[in-house]
Residue, then its C-alpha position, 0 to 999 in steps of 0.5 A: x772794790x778795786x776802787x776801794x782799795x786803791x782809794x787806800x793804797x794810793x795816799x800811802x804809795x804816794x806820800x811815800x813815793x814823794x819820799x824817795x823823790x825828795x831824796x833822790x833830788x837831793x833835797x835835804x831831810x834828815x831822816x834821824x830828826x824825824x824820826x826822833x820826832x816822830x818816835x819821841x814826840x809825834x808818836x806819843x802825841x798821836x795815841x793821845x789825841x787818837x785815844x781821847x778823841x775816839x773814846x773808846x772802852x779801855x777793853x778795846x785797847x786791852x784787846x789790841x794790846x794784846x793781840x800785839x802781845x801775842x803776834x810778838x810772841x807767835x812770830x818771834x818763838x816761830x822764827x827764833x826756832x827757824x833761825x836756830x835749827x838753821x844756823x842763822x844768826x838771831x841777832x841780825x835776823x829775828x828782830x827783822x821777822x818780828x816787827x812789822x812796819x805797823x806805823x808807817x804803813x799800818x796806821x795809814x792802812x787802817x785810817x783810810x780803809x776804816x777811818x776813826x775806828x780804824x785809826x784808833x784801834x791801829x794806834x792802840x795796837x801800834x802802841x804796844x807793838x812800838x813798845x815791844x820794839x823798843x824794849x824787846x826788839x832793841x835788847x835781842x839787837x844789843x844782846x842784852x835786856x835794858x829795864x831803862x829803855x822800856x821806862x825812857x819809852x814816851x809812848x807807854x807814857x802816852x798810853x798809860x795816861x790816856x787809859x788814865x784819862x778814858x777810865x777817869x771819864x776826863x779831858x786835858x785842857x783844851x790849851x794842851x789838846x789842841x797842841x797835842x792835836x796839832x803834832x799828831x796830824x804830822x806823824x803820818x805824813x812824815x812817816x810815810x815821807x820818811x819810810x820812801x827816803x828810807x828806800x831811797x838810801x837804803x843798798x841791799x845786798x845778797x837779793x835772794x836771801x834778803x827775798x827768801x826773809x821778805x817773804x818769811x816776814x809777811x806769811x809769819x805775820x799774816x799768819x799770827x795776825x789771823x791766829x791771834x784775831x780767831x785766838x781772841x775772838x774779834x771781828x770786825x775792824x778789830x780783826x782787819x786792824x790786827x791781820x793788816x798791822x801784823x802782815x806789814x813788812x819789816x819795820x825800818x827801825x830794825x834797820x837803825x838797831x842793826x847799825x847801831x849794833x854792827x848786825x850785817x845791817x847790809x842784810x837787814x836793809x835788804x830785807x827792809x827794802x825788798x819786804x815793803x816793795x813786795x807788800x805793796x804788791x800783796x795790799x790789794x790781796x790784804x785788803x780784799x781778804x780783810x773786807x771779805x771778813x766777819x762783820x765787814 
């Protein structure tokens, strides 16, 4: 079992260690062009090829969808109550509790630990969950709610058309699967590169506090990923895909909103940095109660 699981922890502390070699040599990588690829181009890409390559019923995609859904709502009415009857500002904190770093860590969690049908049902539910941060998460950074951002998403484009295609029982041309193809194997890797340059550059402040909502992040998340996984009745890999997504840590992306808006973005990195250095600590936790569950 120990094996195992560091069979699947180890691609991701690796890329992502290499990641934060790279920068701290001074190598050059431009953190904003990848992740502009990654979010505009790679992303999409990859719930393309994943969705058609793996085929499977649009139930399953409806199924994770809204697990993700629901985890959004759970955790975000439970910190968003937390953080009113504290004081604490919601604009700087709650986007940071709600959306867990799903696609740098989850995806690859889920593919090595599960491979194909992991992948495909982590993207389904990344899918929404990239969605949701896009649209929600940016409008509770900028106080306000933008109908142009949930329309300029590529990757509700992306799945729509998949969900097209998969119902339609069809096929892209294989000139454009297997460009599509191509650009979707990079998203991983870069990612996982990005998220440890991220790390290098990030500088938190104030330890305790950014602890304190570190650890805030990973129990609401474990917690409304088991909620919503008995909540839905899955088991299996569904069920590990949706605890193993929603128990990640804070997304980095939350970080970039906290700068673009002037949100104490000091206190959002720290969290970012402090909530992905304890996960890796609790992942071999994760993945043993995960691959104890029903139907592993």
């Amino acid at each position: 079992m120990f094996l195992e699981i560091l069979t699947v922890i180890a691609p991701v502390g690796i890329l992502s260690a290499i990641g934060f070699a790279w920068d701290r040599k001074g190598l050059p990588f431009d953190t904003n062009m990848v992740a502009y690829l990654v979010t505009n181009l790679g992303a999409p890409c990859l719930v393309v090829s994943t969705l058609l390559a793996n085929r499977p019923d649009p139930d399953v995609i409806f199924s994770m969808g809204l697990a993700a859904l629901l985890v959004v709502v759970a955790v975000a009415l439970v910190a968003g109550i937390g953080l009113r009857l504290s004081g604490q500002p919601i604009k700087v904190y709650l986007p940071a509790l709600t959306f867990p770093n799903s696609g740098n860590i989850g995806i690859p969690l889920c593919l090595f630990a599960f491979g194909d049908e992991g992948l495909t049902l982590s993207v389904a539910f990344f899918a929404v969950m990239a969605l949701t941060q896009f649209t929600l998460g940016i409008s509770i950074a900028a106080g306000r709610l933008s109908a142009r951002a949930v329309l300029a998403n590529q990757v509700l484009w992306a799945a729509l058309l998949s969900i097209v295609l998969l119902v339609a029982d069809a096929e892209l041309p294989r000139l454009l699967s297997g460009s599509i193809d191509t650009l979707a194997g990079i998203v991983i890797p870069l990612m996982l590169m990005s998220l440890g340059v991220s790390l290098s550059r990030l500088k938190p402040n104030a330890l305790m506090r950014s602890t304190i909502y570190s650890v805030l992040r990973l129990v609401l998340g474990l917690g409304a990923g088991i909620f919503v996984a008995w909540l839905l009745d899955l088991d299996g890999v569904a069920r590990a895909a949706v605890i193993i997504q929603t128990a990640m840590p804070t997304a980095v992306f939350n970080y970039l909103f906290a700068v673009r808006y002037d949100n104490q973005p000091s206190e959002v990195a720290g969290i970012v940095v402090v909530s992905t250095l304890l996960s890796f600590l609790t992942l071999p936790l994760l993945l043993i109660f995960v691959l104890g569950g029903p139907g592993l």
